[in-house]
C-alpha positions as CSV (number, residue, x, y, z in Angstrom):
1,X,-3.2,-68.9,14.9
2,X,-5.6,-66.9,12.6
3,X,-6.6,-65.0,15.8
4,X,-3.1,-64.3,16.6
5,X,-2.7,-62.7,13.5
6,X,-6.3,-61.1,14.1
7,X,-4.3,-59.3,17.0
8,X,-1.1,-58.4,15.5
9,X,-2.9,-56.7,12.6
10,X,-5.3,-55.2,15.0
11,X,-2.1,-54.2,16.8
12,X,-0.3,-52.4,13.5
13,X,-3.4,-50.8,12.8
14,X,-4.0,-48.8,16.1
15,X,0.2,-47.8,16.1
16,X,-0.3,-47.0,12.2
17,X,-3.1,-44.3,12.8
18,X,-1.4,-43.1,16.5
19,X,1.9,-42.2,14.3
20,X,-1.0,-40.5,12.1
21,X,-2.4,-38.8,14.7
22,X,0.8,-37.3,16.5
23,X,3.5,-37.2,13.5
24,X,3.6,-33.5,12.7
25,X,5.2,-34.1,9.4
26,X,2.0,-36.6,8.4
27,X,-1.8,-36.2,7.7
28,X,-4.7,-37.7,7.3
29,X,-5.9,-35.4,5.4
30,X,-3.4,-34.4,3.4
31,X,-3.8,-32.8,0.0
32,X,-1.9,-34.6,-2.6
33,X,-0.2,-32.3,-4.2
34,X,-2.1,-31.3,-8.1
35,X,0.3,-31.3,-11.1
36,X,0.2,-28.4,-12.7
37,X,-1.6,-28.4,-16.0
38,X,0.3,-25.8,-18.2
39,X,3.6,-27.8,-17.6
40,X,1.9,-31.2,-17.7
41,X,1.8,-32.9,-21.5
42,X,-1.1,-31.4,-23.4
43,X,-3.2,-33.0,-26.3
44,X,-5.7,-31.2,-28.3
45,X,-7.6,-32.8,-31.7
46,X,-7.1,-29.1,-33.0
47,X,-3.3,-29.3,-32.2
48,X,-1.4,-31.5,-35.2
49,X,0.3,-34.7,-34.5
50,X,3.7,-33.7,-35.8
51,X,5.7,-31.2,-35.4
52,X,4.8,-28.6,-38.1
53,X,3.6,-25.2,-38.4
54,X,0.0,-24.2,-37.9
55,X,-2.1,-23.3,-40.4
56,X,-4.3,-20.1,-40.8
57,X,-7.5,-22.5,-40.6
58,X,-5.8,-24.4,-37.3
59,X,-5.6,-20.9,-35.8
60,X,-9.0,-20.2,-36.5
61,X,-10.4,-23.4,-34.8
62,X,-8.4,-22.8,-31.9
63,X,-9.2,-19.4,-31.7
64,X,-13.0,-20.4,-31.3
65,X,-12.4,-23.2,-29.3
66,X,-10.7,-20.4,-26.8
67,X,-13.8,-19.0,-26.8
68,X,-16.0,-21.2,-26.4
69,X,-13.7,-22.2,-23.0
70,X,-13.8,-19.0,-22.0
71,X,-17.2,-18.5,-22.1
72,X,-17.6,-22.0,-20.6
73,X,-15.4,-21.0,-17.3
74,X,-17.3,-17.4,-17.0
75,X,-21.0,-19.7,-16.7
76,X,-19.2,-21.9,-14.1
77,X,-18.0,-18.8,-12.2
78,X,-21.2,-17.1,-12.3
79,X,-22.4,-20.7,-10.9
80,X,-20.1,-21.0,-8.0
81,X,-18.1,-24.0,-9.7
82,X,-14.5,-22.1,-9.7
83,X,-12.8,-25.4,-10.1
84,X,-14.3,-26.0,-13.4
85,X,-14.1,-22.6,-14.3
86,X,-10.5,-22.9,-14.1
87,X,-10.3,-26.3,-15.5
88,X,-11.6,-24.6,-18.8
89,X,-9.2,-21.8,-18.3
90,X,-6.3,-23.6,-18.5
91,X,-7.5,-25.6,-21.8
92,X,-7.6,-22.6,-23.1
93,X,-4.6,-20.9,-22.1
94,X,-2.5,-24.6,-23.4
95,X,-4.3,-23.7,-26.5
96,X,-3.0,-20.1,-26.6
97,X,0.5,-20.8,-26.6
98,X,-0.1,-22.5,-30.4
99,X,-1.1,-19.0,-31.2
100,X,1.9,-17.4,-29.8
101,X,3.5,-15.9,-26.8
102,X,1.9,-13.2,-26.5
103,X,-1.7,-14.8,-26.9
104,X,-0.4,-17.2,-24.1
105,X,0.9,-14.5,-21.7
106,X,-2.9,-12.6,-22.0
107,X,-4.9,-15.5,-21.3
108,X,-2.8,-16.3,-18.0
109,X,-3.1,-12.5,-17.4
110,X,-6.9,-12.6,-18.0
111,X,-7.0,-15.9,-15.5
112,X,-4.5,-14.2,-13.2
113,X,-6.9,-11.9,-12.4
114,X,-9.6,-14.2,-11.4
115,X,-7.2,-16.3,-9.6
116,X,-6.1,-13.2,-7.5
117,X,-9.1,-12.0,-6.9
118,X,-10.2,-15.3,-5.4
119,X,-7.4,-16.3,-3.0
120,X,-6.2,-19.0,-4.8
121,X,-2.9,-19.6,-4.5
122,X,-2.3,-22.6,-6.2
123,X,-3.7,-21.4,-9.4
124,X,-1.4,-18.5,-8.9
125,X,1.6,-20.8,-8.7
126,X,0.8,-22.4,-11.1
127,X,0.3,-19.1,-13.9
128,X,4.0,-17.8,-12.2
129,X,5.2,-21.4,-13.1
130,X,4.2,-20.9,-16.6
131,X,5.3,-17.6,-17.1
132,X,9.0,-18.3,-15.8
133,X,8.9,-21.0,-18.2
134,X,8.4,-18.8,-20.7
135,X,10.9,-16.1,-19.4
136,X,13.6,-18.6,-19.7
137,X,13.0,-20.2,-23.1
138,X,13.1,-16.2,-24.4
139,X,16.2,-15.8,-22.7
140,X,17.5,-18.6,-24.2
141,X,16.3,-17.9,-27.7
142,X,17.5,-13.8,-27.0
143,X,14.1,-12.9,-27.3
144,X,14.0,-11.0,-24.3
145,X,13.6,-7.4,-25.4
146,X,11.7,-4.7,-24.0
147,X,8.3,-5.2,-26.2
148,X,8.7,-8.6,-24.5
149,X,9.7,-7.6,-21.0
150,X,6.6,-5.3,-20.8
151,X,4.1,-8.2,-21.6
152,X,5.7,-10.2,-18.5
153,X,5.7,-7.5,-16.4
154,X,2.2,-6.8,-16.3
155,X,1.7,-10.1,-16.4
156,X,3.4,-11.0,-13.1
157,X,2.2,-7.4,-11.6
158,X,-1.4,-9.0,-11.9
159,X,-0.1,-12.1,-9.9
160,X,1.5,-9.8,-7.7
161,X,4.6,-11.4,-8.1
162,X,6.6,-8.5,-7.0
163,X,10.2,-9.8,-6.7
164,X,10.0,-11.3,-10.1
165,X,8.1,-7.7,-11.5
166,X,11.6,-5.6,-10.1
167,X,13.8,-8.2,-11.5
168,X,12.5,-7.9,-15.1
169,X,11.8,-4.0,-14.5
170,X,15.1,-3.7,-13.8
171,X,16.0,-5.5,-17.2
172,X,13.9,-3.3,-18.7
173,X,15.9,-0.3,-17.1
174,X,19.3,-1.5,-18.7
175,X,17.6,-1.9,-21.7
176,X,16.5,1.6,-21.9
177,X,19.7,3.1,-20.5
178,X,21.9,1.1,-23.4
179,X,19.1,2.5,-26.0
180,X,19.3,6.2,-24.4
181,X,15.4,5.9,-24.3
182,X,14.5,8.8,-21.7
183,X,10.6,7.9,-21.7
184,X,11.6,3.9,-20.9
185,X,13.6,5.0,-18.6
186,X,11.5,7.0,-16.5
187,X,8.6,4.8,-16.4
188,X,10.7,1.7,-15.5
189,X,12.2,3.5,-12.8
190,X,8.7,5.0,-11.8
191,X,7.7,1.1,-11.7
192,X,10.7,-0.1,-9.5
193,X,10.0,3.1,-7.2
194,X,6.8,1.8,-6.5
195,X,7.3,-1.7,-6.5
196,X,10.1,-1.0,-3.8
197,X,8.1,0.9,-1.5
198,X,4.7,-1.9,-2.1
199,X,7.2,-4.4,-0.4
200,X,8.3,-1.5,2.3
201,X,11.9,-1.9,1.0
202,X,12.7,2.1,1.4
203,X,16.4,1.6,1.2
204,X,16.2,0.7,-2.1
205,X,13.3,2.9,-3.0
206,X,15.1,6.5,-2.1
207,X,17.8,6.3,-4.7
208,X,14.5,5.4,-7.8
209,X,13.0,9.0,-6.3
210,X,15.9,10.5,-6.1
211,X,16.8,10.0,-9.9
212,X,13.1,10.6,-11.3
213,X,13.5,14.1,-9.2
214,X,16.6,15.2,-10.9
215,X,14.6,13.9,-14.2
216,X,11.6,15.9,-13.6
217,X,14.0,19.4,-12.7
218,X,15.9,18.5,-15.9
219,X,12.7,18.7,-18.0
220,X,11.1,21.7,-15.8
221,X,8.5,19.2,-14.9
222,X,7.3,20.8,-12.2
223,X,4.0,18.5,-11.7
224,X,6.6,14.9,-11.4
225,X,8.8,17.1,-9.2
226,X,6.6,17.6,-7.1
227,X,5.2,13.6,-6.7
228,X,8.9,12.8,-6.0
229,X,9.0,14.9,-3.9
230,X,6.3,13.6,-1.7
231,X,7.2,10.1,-2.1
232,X,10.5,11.0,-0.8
233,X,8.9,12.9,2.0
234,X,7.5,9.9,2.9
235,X,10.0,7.5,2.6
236,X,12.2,9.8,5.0
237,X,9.9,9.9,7.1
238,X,9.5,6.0,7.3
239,X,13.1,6.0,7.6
240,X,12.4,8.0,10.6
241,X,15.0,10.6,9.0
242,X,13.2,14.0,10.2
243,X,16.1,16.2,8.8
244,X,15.6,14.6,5.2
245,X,12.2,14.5,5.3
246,X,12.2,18.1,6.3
247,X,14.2,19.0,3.8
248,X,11.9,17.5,0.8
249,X,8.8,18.8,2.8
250,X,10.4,22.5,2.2
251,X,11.1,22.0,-1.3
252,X,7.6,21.0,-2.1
253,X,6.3,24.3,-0.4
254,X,8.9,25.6,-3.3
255,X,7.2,23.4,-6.0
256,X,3.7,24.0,-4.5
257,X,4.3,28.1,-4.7
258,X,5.9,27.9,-8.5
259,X,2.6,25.8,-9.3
260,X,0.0,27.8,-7.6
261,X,-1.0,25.0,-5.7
262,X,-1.9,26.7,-2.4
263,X,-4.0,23.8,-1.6
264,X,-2.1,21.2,0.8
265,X,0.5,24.4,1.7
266,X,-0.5,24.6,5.6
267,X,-0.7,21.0,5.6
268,X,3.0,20.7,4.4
269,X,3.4,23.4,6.9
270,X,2.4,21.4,9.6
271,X,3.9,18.1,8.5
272,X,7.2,20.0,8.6
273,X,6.6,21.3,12.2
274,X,6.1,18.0,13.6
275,X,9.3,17.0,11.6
276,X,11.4,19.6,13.1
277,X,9.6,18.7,16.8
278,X,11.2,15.4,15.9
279,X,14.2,17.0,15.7
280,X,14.1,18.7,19.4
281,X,14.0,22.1,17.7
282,X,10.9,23.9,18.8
283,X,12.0,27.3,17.7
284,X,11.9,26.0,14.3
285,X,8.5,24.3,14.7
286,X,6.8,27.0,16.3
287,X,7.6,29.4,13.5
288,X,6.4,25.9,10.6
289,X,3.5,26.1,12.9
290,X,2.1,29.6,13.1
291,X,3.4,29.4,9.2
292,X,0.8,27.2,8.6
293,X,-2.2,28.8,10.7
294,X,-1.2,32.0,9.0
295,X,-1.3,29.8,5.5
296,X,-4.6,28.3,6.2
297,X,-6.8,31.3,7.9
298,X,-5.8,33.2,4.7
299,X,-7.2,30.3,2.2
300,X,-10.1,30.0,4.2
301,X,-8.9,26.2,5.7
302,X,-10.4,26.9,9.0
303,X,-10.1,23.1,10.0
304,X,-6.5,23.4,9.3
305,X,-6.0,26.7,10.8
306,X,-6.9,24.8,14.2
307,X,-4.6,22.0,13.9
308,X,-2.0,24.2,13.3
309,X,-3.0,26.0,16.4
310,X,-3.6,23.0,18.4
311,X,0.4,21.5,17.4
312,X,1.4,25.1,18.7
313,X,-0.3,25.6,21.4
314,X,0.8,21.5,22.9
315,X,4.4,22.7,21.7
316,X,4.1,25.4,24.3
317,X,3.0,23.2,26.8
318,X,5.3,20.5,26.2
319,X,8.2,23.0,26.9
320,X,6.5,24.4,29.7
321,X,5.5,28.0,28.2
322,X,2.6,28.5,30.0
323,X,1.1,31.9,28.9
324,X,1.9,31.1,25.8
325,X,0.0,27.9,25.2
326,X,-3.2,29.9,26.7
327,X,-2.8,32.5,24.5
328,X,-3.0,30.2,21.4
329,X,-5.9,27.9,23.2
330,X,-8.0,31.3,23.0
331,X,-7.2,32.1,19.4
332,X,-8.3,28.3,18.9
333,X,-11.5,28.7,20.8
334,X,-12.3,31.4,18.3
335,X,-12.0,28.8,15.5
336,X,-14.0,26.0,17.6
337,X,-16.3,28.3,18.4
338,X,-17.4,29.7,15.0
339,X,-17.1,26.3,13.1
340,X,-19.1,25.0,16.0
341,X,-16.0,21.7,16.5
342,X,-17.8,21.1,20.2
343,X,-15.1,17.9,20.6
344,X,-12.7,20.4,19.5
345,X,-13.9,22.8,22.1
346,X,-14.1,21.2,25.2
347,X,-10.8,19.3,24.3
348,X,-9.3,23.0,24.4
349,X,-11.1,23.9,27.8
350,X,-9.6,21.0,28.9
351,X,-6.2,21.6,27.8
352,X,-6.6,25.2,29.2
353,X,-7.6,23.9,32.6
354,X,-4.8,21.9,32.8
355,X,-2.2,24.7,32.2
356,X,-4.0,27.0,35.2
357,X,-3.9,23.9,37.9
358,X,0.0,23.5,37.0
359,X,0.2,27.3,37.9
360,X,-1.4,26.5,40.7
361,X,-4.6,28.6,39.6
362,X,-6.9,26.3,41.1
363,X,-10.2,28.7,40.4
364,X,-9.3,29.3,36.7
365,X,-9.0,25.5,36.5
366,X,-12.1,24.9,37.6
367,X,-14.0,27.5,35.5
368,X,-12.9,25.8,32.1
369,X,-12.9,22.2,33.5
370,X,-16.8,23.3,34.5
371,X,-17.5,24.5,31.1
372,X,-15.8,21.1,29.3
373,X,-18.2,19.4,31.7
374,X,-21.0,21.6,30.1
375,X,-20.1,20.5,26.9
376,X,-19.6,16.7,28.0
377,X,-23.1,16.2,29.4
378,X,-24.4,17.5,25.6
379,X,-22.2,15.4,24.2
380,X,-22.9,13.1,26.2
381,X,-19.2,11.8,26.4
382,X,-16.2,12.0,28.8
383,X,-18.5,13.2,31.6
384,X,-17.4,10.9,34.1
385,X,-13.5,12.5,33.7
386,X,-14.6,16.1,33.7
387,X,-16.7,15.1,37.1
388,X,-14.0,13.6,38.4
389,X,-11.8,16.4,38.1
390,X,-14.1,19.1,39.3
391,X,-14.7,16.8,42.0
392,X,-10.5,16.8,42.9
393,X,-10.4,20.5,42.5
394,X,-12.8,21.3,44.7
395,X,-11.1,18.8,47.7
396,X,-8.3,20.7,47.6
């Protein structure tokens, strides 16, 4: 009988760890989940017993014991322990909330950081859980104005809690727009703008820009107007809506000329040449194009000067404009030439040599190929292709 039972247990035991083994919702191993300890019961000897408020001297003692945790958990971090580091942490952040909200919502901001910074994600549930606690016993008590908003906003931006950040940012908006307060309202949009576009969500981010523009022109801000701009620049462009993106792109050549900021000109230039190549209207982008070079060459962007020249010349080429596209590969051997770009340079013979064998100009083809080869075997790169084609040419 007993070794019967010796079996039959033996038995249970081998199915018990095979369902272990090949149960996808079970395992060995798994964590049991921690409580969290801000929502957990907490007991202090420096917190009273009862229900009363505390006193100046209570503060005091709590106020050092804070510190004395949180100089506790910055020798444990500096010693590899991060779980004890953040044992004392959270002492001292249950501590905090006895000297008010605010108090409580720094210390989880200061531990945020940390907890960020480190990859761990249960501490940072754990801090969000708090704070969303706190959220909704303010919204409860109506103490949820914007002093108050801003504290949990940077608190859950250090979190990166972004959904919850553009759901109290946009509190904070109709907050400012009921109090007619211009400078809140401006910097919570600015906020939202760019908490939109840090989760990609561009739909939503376009109309924020849009609104801050009209802001900027209202106040002759000609600096902002500029930055929105851009940013809307961009987002058209992620949108992959050339013809709006174009359109901000020309305004901020506008904003860039009123400013004196000659700088990133040719660059916008050529931005808004690829844009209208985009838009299958090469007239347009050769004249954004040569717009650019001309920009450039004049502010002494020689680098920039070639790209522009390079876009133009590959515009030719693409549209089958033969003489064309040499013409500009010469101007841009110039520039490669005297800023001594030898990738630049034997990309260009190349290029060149292309154009000639599609006219059938076999000999042409193979002087420029020949002197990319030149190039090449300095370089020490692409040799093998250059060969190769030399090698075809002279087959024929």
């Amino acid at each position: 009988m007993k070794l019967l039972r010796y079996f039959f247990l033996k038995q249970l035991s081998f199915f018990f760890w095979l369902t272990l083994l090949f149960n996808p919702h079970i395992s060995v191993a798994q964590e049991i989940k921690k409580p969290n300890p801000l929502t957990t019961n907490f007991s202090s000897d420096l917190i009273p017993s009862i229900d009363r408020e505390i006193t100046p001297f209570e503060k005091k003692r709590i106020r050092n014991r804070i510190d004395e945790l949180n100089n506790l958990a910055g020798a444990e971090l500096s010693q590899g322990n991060d779980d004890d580091a953040f044992s004392a942490w959270y002492e001292a952040i249950n501590l905090s909330r006895y000297l008010g909200i605010e108090a409580e919502i720094k210390m989880i901001n200061q531990v945020g950081k940390v907890a960020w910074d480190k990859s761990r994600n249960q501490d940072i549930n754990f801090l969000t859980e708090r704070l969303n606690i706190i959220e909704s016993q303010a919204t409860e008590n109506k103490e949820l104005d914007e002093d108050f908003l801003a504290i949990l906003i940077d608190a859950h931006e250090v979190l990166h809690n972004i959904d919850q950040s553009i759901t109290l940012n946009q509190s904070n908006l109709e907050i400012a727009r009921n109090n007619n307060d211009t400078d809140q309202i401006k910097s919570s949009l600015e906020k939202l703008g760019n908490l939109y576009l840090a989760k990609f969500d561009y739909y939503s981010a376009e109309p924020i820009f849009k609104e801050l523009l009209e802001i900027a022109r209202q106040n002759e801000d000609y600096l902002g107007e500029g930055i929105y701009l851009r940013k809307l620049a961009e987002i058209s462009q992620a949108l992959v809506n050339p013809a709006n993106s174009v359109k901000y792109k020309e305004e901020l050549v506008e904003n860039g000329l009123q400013n004196q900021n000659l700088a990133s000109l040719a660059m916008l230039k050529i931005a808004i040449g690829d844009d209208y190549k985009s838009l299958n209207d090469p007239q347009s982008a050769s004249q954004s194009y040569q717009e650019a070079f001309n920009t450039a060459w004049s502010n002494q962007q020689y680098a920039i000067a070639g790209d522009a020249l390079k876009k133009l010349g590959k515009l030719y080429q693409e549209y089958e404009q033969w003489d064309s596209a040499l013409q500009i590969y010469q101007e841009l051997i110039k520039i490669e030439q005297q800023s001594y770009n030898l990738y630049g340079l034997m990309n260009t013979y190349d290029y060149m040599a292309i154009i000639y064998q599609q006219k059938e100009e076999e000999n042409q083809a193979l002087q420029y190929w020949q002197k990319a080869l030149e190039i090449a075997r300095h370089l020490n790169y692409k040799e093998d292709y250059f060969f190769n084609k030399i090698s075809r040419v002279n087959e024929e």
